[in-house]
N, C-alpha and C positions, 0 to 999 in steps of 0.2 A: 693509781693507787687506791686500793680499798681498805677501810677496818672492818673487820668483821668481830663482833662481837659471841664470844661462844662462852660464856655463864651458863644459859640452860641448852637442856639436852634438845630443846626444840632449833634452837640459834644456834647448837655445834651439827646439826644434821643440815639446815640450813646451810650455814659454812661451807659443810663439805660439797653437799649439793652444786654450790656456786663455785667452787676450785676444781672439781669433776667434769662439772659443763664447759668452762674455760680452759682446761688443759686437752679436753676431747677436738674443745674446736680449734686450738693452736697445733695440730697435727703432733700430740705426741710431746710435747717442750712440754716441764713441769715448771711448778709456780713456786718458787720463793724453797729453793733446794741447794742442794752444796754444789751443783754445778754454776750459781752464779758466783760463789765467792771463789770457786777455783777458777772460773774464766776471769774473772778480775784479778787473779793474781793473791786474794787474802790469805788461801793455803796451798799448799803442794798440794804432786799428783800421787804422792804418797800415803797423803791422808786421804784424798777419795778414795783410792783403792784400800784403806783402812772400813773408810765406813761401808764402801761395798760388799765386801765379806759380810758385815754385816747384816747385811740386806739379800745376802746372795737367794735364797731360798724366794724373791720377791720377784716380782716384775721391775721395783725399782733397784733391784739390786744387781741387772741387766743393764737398766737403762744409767746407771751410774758406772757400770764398767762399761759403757762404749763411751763415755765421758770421758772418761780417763784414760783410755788407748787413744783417744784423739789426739790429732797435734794442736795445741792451743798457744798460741802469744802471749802470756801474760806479762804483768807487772816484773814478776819476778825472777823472768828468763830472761 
């Protein structure tokens, strides 16, 4: 677990800097996204593909619809 502190513009490029580097070297898995709370079961697969549209025009809005076509186990199935 890290805090990052992002008050100034130097600490939120930093930030991103550091969730950038870490998501590049975990092959692709993004850090702290709606895909953990729908693999834990917190929301449906309804609402990722809600927020997906949202994003669809993104690279995370791909990487959030193959999240949501997946078959997942949760809490809640």
């Amino acid at each position: 677990m890290a805090w990052l502190d992002t008050g100034t513009q130097d600490s939120l490029f930093a930030g991103f800097n550091y969730i950038y580097t870490i998501e590049k070297r975990q092959d692709s898995k993004k850090i702290s996204c709606i895909e953990i709370a729908y693999k834990e079961g917190f929301i449906a697969r309804n609402s990722t593909k809600t927020c997906q549209r949202s994003w669809e025009k993104a690279s995370y809005g791909e990487y959030l619809n193959n999240i949501a076509n997946e078959r997942i186990v949760t809490r809640q199935e």
